[in-house]
TIVO-2410 file (N, C-alpha, C; in nm, 3 decimals):
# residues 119
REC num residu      c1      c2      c3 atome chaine
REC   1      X   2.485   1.848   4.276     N      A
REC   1      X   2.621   1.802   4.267    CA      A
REC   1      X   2.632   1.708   4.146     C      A
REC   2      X   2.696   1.754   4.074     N      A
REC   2      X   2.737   1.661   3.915    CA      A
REC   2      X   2.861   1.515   3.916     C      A
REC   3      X   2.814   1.422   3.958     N      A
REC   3      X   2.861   1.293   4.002    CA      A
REC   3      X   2.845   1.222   3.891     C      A
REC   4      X   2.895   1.074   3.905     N      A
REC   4      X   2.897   1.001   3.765    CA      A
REC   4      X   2.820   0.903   3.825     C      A
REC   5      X   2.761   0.893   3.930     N      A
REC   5      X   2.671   0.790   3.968    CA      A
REC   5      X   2.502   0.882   4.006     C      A
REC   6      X   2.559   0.988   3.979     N      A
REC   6      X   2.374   1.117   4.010    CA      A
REC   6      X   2.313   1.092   3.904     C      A
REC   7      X   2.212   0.976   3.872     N      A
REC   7      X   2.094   0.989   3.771    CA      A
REC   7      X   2.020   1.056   3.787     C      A
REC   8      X   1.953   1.139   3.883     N      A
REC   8      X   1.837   1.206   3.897    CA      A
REC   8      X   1.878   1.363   3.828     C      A
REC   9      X   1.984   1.357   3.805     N      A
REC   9      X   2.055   1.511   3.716    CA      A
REC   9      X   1.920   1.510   3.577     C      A
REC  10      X   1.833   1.609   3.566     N      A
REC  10      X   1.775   1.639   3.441    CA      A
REC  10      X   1.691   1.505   3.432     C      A
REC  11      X   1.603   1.442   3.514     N      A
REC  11      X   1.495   1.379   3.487    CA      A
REC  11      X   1.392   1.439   3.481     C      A
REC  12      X   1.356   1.558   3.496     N      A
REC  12      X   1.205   1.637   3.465    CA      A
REC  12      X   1.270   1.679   3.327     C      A
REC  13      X   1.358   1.698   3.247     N      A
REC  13      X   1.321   1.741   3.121    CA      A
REC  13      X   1.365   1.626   3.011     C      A
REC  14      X   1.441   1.544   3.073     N      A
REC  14      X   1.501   1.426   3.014    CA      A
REC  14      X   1.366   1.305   2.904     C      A
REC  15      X   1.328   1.375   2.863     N      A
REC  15      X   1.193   1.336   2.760    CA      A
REC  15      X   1.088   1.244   2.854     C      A
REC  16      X   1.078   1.363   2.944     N      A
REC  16      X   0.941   1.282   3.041    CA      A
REC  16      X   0.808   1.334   3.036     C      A
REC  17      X   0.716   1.328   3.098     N      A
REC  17      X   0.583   1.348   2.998    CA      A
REC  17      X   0.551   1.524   3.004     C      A
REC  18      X   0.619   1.604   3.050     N      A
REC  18      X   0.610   1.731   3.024    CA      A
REC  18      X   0.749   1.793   2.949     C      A
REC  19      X   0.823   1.738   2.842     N      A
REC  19      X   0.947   1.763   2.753    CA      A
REC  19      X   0.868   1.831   2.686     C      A
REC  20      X   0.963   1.925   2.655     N      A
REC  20      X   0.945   2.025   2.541    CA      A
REC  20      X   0.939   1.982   2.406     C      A
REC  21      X   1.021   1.903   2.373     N      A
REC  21      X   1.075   1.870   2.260    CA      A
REC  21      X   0.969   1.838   2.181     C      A
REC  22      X   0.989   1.795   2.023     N      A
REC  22      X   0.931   1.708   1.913    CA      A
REC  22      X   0.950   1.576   1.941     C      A
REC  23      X   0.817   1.493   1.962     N      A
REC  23      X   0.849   1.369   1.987    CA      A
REC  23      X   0.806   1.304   1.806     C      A
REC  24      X   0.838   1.133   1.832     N      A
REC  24      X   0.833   1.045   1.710    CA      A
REC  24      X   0.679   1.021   1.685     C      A
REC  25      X   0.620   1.063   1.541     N      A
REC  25      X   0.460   1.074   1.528    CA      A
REC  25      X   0.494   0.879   1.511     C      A
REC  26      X   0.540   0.829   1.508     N      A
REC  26      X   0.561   0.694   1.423    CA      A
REC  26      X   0.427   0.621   1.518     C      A
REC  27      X   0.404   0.484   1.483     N      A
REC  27      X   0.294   0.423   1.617    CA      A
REC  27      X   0.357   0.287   1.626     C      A
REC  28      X   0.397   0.238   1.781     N      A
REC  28      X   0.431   0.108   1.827    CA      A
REC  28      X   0.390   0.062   1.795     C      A
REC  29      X   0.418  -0.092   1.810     N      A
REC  29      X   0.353  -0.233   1.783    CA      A
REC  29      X   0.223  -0.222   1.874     C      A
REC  30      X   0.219  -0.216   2.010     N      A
REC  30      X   0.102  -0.188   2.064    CA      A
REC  30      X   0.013  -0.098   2.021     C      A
REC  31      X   0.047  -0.049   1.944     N      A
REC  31      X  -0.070   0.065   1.901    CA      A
REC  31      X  -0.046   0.244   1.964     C      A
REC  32      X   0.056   0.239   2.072     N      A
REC  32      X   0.070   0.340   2.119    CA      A
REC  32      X   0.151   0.475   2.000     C      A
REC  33      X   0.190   0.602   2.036     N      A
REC  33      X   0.258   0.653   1.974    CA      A
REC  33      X   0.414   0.644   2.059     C      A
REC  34      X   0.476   0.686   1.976     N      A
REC  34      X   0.619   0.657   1.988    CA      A
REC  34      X   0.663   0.784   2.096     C      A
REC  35      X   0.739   0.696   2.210     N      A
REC  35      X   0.806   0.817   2.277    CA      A
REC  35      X   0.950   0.887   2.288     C      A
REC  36      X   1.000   0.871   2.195     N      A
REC  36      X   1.149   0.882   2.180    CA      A
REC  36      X   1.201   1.045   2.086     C      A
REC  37      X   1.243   1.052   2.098     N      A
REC  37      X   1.296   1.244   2.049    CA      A
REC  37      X   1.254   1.245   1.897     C      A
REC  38      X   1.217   1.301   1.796     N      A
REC  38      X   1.214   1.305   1.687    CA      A
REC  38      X   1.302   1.349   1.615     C      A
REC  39      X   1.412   1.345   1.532     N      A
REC  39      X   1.506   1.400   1.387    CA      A
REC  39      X   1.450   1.538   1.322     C      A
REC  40      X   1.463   1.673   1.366     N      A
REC  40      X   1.433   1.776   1.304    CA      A
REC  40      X   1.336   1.774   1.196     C      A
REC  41      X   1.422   1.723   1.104     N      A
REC  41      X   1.341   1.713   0.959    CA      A
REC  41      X   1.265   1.637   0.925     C      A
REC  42      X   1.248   1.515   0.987     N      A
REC  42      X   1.170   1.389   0.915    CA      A
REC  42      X   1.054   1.390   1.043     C      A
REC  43      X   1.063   1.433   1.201     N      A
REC  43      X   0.990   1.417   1.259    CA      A
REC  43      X   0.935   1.250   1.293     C      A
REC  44      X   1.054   1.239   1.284     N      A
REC  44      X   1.066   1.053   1.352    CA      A
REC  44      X   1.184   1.036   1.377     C      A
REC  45      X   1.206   0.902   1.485     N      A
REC  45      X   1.302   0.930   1.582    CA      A
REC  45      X   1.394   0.831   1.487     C      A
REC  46      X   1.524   0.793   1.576     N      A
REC  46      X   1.615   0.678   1.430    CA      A
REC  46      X   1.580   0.569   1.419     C      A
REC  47      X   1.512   0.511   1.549     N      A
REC  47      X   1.460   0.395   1.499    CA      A
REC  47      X   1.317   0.389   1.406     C      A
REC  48      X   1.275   0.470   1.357     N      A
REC  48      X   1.119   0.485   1.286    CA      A
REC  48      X   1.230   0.581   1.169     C      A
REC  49      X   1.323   0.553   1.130     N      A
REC  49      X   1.349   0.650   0.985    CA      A
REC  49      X   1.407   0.782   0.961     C      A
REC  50      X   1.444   0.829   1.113     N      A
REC  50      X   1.432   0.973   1.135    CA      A
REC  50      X   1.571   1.022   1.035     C      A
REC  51      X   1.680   0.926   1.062     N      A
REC  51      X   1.783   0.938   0.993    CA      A
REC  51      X   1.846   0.864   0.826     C      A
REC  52      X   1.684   0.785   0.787     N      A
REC  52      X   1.719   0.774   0.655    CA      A
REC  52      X   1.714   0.898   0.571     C      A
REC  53      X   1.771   0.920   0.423     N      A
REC  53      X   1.744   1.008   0.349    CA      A
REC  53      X   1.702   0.938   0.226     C      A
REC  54      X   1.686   0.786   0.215     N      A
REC  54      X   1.648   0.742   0.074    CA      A
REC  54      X   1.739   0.682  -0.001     C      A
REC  55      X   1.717   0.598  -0.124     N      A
REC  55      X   1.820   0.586  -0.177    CA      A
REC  55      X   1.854   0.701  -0.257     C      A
REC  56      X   1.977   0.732  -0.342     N      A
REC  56      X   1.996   0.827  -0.385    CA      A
REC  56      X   2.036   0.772  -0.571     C      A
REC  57      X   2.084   0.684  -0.580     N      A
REC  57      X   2.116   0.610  -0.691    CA      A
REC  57      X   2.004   0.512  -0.754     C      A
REC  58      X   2.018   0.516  -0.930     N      A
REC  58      X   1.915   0.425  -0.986    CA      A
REC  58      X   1.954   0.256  -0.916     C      A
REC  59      X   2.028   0.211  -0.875     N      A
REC  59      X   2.052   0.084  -0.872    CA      A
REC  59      X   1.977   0.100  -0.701     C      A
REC  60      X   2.040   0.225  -0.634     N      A
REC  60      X   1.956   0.162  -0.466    CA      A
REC  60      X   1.797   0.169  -0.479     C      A
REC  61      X   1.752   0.286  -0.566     N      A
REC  61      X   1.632   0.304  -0.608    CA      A
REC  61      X   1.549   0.149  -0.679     C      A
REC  62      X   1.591   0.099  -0.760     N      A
REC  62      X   1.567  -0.023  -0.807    CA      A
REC  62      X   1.584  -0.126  -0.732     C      A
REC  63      X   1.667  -0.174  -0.616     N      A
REC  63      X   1.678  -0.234  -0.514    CA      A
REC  63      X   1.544  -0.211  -0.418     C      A
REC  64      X   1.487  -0.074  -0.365     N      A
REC  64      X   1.402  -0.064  -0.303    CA      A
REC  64      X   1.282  -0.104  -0.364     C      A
REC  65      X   1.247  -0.069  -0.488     N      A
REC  65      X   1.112  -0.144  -0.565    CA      A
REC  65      X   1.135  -0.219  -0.558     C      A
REC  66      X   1.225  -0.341  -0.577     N      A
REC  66      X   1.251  -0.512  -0.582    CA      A
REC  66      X   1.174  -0.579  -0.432     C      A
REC  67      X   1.221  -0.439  -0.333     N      A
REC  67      X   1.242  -0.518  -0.212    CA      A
REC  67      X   1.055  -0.470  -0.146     C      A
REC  68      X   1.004  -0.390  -0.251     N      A
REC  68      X   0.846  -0.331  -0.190    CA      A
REC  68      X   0.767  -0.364  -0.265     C      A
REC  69      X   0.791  -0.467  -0.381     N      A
REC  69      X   0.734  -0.569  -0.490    CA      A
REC  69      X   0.687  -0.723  -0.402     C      A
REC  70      X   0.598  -0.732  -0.332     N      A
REC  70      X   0.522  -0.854  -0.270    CA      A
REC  70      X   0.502  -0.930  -0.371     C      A
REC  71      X   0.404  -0.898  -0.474     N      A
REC  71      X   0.392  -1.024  -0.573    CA      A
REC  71      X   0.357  -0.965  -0.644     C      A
REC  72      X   0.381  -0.864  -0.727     N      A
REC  72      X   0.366  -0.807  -0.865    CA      A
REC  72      X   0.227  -0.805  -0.921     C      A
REC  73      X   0.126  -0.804  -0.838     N      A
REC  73      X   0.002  -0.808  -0.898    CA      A
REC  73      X  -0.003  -0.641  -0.941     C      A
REC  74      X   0.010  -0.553  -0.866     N      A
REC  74      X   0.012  -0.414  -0.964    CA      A
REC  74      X   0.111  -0.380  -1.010     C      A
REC  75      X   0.197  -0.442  -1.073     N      A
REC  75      X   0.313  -0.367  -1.131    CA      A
REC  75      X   0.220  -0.294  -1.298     C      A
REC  76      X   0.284  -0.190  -1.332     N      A
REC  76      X   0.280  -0.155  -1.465    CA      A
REC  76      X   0.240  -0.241  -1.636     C      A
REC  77      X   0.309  -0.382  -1.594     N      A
REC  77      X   0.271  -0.475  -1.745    CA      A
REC  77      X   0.141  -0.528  -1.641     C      A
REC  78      X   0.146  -0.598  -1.520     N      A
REC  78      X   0.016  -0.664  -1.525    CA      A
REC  78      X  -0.093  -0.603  -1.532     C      A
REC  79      X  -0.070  -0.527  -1.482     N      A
REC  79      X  -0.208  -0.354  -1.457    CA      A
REC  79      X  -0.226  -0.370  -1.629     C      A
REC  80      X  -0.146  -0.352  -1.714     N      A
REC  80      X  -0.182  -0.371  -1.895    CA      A
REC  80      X  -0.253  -0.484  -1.890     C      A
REC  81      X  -0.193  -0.572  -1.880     N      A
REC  81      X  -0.207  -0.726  -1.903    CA      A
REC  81      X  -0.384  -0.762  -1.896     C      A
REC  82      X  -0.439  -0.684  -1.779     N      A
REC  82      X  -0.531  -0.696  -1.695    CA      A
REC  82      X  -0.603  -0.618  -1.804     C      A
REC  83      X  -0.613  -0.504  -1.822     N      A
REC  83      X  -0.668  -0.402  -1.907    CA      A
REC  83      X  -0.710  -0.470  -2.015     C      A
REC  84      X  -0.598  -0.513  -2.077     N      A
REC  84      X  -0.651  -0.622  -2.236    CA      A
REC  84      X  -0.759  -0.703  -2.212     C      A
REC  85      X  -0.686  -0.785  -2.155     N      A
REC  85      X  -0.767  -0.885  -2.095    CA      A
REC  85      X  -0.920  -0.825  -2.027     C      A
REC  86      X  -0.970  -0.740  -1.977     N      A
REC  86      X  -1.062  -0.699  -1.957    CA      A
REC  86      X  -1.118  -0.630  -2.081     C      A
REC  87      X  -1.048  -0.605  -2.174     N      A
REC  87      X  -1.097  -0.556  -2.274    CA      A
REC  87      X  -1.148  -0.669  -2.395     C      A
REC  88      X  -1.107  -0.755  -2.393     N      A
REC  88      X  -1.122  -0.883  -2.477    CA      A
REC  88      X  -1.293  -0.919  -2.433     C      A
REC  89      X  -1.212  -0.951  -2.306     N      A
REC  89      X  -1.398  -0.995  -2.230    CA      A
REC  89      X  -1.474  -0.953  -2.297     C      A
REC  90      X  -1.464  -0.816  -2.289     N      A
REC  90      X  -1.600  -0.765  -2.285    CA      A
REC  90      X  -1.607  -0.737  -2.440     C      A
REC  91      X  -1.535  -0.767  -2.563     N      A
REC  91      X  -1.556  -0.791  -2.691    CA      A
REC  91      X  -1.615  -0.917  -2.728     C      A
REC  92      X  -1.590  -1.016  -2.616     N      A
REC  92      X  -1.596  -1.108  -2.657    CA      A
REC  92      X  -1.773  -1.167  -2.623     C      A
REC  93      X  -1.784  -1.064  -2.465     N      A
REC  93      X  -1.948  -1.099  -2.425    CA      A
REC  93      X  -2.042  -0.991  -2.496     C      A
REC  94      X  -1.988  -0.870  -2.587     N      A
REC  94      X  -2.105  -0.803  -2.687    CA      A
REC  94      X  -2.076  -0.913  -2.820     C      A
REC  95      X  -2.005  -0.967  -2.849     N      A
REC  95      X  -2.070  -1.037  -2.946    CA      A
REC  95      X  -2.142  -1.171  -2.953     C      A
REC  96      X  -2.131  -1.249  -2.830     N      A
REC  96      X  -2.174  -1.301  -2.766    CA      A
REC  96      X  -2.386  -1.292  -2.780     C      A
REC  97      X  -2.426  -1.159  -2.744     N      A
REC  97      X  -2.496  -1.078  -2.694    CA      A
REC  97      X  -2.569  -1.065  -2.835     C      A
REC  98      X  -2.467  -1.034  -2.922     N      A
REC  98      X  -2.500  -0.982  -3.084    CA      A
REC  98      X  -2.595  -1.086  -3.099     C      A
REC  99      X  -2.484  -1.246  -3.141     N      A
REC  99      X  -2.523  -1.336  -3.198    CA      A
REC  99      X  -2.645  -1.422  -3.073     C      A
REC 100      X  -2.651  -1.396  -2.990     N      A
REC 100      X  -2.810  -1.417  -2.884    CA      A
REC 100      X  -2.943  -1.385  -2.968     C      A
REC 101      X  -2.920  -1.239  -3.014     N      A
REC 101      X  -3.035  -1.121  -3.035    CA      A
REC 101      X  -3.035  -1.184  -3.213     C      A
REC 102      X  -2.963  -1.200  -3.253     N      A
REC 102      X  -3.001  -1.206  -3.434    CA      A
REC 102      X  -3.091  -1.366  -3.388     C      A
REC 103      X  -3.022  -1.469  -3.289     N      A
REC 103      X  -3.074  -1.589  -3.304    CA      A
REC 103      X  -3.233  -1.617  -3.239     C      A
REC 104      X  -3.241  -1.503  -3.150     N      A
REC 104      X  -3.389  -1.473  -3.140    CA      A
REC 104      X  -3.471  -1.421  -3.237     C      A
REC 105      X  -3.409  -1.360  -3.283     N      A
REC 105      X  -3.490  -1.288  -3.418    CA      A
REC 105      X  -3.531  -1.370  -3.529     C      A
REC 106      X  -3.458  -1.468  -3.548     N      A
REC 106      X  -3.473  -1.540  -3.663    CA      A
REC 106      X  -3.531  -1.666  -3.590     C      A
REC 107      X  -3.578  -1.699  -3.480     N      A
REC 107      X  -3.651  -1.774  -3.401    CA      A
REC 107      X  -3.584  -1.933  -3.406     C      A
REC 108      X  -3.484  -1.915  -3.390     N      A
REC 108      X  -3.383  -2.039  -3.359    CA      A
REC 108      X  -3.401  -2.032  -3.232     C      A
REC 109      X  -3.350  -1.993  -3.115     N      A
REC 109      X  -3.381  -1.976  -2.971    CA      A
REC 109      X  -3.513  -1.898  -2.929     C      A
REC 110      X  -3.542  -1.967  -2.815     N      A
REC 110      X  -3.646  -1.895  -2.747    CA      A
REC 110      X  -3.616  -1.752  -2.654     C      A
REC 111      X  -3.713  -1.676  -2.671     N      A
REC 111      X  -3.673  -1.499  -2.587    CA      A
REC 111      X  -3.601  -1.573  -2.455     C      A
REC 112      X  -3.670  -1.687  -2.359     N      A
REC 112      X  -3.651  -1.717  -2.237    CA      A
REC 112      X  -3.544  -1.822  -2.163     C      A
REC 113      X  -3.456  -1.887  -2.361     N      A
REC 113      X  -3.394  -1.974  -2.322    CA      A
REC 113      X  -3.309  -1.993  -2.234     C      A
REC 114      X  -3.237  -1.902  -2.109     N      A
REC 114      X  -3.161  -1.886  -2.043    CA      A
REC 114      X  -3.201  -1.928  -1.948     C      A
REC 115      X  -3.333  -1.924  -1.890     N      A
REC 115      X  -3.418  -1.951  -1.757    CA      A
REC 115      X  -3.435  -2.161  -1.770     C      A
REC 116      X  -3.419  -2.189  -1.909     N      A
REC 116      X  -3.456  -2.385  -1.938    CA      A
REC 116      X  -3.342  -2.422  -1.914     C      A
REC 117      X  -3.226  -2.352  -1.985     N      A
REC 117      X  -3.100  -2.390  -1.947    CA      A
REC 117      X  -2.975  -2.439  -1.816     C      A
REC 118      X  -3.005  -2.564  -1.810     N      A
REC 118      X  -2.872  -2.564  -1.687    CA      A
REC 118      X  -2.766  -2.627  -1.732     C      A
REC 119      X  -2.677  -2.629  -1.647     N      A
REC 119      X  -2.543  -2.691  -1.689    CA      A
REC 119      X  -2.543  -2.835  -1.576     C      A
***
């Protein structure tokens, strides 16, 4: 009988643990997986995304990098920045290295002076 107070109408298929359906792959805060219907296409339910499509514009697009930018340690210039800078170093410790080896050679330093040396 179809009443407005009959809840038990469609509780065996009403997304209980033998539903047919596509459920949400997304994973709870507890760690569990998500039990709620999934969105055809995205295969997550609306609260996990099911019904975003993205931004679609350069300005919402640029809004979303702003907003998935934590602290710019890999952005594009520092990732350079870093590169140089790693590249300097290591110009800077072969010549370093150079002028070690000529100053052994010409017996200004000792082969072992690194081992007498402290700071």
């Amino acid at each position: 009988m179809l009443t407005k107070d009959n809840v038990k109408i469609g509780l065996k298929t009403r997304f209980g643990p033998d539903w047919p359906g596509v459920r949400c792959g997304a994973r709870t805060k507890a760690g569990g997986a998500c039990q709620r219907p999934a969105v055809k296409l995205t295969g997550r339910c609306t609260r996990h995304g099911g019904k975003s499509t993205g931004p679609r514009t350069q300005a919402g697009k640029d809004k979303i990098a702003a907003l998935h930018t934590t602290h710019g340690r890999f952005t594009k210039e520092k990732r350079q920045a870093a590169k140089k800078r790693a590249e300097v170093g290591r110009a800077v410790r072969s010549e370093i290295k150079q002028i070690e080896k000529s100053l052994v050679e010409q017996g200004i330093l000792d082969r072992n002076w690194r081992k007498d040396w402290k700071l």
